[in-house]
TORKOL-4160 file (C-alpha; in steps of 0.2 Angstrom, whole numbers, padded with zeros to 4 digits, m for minus):
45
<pt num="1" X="m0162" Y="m0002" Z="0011"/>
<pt num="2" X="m0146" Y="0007" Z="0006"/>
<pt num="3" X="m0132" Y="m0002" Z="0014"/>
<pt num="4" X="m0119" Y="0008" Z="0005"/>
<pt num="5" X="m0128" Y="0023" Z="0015"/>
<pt num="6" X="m0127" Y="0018" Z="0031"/>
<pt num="7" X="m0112" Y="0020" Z="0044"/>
<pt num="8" X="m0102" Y="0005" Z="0051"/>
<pt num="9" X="m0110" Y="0005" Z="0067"/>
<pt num="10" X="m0128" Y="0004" Z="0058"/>
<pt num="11" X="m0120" Y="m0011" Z="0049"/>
<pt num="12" X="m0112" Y="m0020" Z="0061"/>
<pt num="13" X="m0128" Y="m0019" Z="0072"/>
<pt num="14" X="m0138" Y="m0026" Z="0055"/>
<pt num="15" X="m0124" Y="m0042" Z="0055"/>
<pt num="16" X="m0128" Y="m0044" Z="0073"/>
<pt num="17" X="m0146" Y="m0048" Z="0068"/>
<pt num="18" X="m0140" Y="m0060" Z="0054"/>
<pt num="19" X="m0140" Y="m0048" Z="0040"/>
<pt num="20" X="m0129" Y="m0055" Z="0027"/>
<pt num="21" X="m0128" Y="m0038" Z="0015"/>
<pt num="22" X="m0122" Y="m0028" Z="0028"/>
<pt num="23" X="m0108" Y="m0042" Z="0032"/>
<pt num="24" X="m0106" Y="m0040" Z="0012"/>
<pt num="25" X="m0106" Y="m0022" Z="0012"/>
<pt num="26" X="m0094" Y="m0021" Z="0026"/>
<pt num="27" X="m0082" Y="m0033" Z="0017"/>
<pt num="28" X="m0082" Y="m0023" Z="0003"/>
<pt num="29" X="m0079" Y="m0008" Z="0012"/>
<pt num="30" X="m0063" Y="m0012" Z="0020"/>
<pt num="31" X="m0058" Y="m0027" Z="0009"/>
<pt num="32" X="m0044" Y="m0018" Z="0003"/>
<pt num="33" X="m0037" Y="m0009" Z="0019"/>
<pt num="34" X="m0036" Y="m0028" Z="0026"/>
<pt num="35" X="m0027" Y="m0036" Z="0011"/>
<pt num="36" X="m0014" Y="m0025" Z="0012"/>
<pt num="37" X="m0012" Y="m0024" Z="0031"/>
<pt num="38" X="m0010" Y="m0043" Z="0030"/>
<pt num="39" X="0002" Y="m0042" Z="0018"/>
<pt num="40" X="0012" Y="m0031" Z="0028"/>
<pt num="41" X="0011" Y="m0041" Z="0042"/>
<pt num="42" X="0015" Y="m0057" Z="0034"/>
<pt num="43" X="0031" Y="m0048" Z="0029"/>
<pt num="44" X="0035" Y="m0045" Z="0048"/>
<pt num="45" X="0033" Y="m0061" Z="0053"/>
């Protein structure tokens, strides 16, 4: 299967059943978009 393919909500539905390469996949997706909202955050507080 072609994770990279596949929409969040197909993904998130595949971690449900325990899928670890969609969790993976997801991770990678928005790895960066979270690193750099914590940072921000960190700053605020």
């Amino acid at each position: 299967m072609a994770f990279k393919a596949l929409p969040d909500q197909e993904l998130i539905q595949q971690c449900i059943e325990g899928n670890d390469r969609a969790f993976n996949e997801l991770f990678r997706r928005y790895f960066n978009k979270l690193y750099q909202f914590s940072l921000r955050y960190k700053q605020k507080v």
